[in-house]
C-alpha positions as CSV (number, residue, x, y, z in Angstrom):
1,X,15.2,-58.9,52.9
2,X,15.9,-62.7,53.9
3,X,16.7,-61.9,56.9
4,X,17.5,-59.9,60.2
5,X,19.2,-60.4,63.0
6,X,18.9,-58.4,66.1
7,X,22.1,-58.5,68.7
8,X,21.1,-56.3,71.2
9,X,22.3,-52.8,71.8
10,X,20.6,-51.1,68.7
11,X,22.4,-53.7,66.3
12,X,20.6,-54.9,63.8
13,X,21.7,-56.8,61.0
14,X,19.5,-57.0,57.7
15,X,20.7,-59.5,55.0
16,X,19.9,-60.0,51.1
17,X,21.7,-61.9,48.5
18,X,25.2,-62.4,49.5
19,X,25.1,-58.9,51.4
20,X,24.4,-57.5,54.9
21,X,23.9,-54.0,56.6
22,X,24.4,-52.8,59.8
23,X,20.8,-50.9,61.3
24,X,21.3,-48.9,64.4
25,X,18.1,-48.9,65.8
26,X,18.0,-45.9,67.6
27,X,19.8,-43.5,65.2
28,X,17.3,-44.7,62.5
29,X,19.3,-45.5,59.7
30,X,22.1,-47.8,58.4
31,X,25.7,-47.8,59.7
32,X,27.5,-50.1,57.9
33,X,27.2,-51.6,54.8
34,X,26.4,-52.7,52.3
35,X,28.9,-55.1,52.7
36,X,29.8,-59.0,51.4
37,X,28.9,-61.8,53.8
38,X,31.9,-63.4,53.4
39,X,33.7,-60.3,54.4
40,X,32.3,-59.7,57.9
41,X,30.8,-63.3,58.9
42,X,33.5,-65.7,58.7
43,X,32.1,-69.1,57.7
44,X,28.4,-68.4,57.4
45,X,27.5,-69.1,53.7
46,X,29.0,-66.1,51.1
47,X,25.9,-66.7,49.2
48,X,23.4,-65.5,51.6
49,X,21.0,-66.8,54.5
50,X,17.2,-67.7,54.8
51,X,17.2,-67.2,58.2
52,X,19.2,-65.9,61.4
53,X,18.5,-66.0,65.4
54,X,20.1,-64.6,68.2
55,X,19.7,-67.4,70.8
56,X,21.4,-66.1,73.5
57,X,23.7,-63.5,72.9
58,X,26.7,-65.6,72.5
59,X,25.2,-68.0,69.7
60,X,23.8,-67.1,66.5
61,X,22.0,-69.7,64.3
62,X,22.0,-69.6,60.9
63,X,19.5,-71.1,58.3
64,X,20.1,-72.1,54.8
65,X,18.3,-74.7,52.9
66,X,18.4,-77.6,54.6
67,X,21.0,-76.7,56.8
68,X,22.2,-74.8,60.0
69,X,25.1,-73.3,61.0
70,X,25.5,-72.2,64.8
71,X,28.5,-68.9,64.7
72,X,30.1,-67.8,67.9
73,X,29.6,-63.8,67.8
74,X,32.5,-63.4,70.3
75,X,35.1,-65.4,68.6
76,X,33.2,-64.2,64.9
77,X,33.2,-68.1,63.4
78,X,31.1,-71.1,62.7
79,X,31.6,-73.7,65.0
80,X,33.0,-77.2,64.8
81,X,31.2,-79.7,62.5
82,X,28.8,-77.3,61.2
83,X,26.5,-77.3,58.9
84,X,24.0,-79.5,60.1
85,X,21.0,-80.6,58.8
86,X,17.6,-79.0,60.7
87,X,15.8,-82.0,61.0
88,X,18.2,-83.5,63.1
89,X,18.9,-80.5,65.2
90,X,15.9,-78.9,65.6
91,X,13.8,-81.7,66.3
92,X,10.2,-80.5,65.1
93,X,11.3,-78.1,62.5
94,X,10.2,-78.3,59.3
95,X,13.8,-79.9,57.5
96,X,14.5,-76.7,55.0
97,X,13.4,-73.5,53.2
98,X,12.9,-71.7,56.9
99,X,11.9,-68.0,56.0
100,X,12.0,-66.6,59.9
101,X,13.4,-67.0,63.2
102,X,12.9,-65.5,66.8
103,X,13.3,-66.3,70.3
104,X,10.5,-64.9,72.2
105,X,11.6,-64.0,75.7
């Protein structure tokens, strides 16, 4: 995997390659999926992700490279002017190649 991305609600969302699956936590077992990035994640990159966090429900952050993408789950696209680099928006950060993400409540 390169990454999952929980949403809340038993929704998890494992990606590899330029694919993702749906997980449903409490049934155990996939829902959806495989299916193509590009098909169900409009904007993020069709070739796959390094990294994914659910900030806050509303806005999911992407990681690819040297770059970040921020998507709006409720109107399903990336915003405006994105990608970004990391360095300069995630001040700290190493600038590329993250594996993980979370946000610890």
């Amino acid at each position: 995997m390169d990454a999952a991305l929980n949403v809340g609600k038993n929704k998890v969302y494992f990606f590899k390659g330029d694919e993702y699956v749906q997980y449903n936590m409490k049934s155990n077992k996939v829902v959806s999926g495989p299916k193509k990035i590009k098909a169900g994640w409009s904007g993020v990159w069709p070739t796959g992700v390094d990294a994914a966090l659910n900030w806050d429900g509303k806005y999911i952050y992407f990681f690819k490279g040297e770059e970040y993408l921020r998507y709006n789950f409720s109107s399903d696209k990336v915003g405006k002017g994105y990608p970004k680099k990391i360095s300069e928006g995630w001040k700290g950060l190493p600038g590329s190649n993250l594996d993980a993400a979370f946000k610890r409540n």
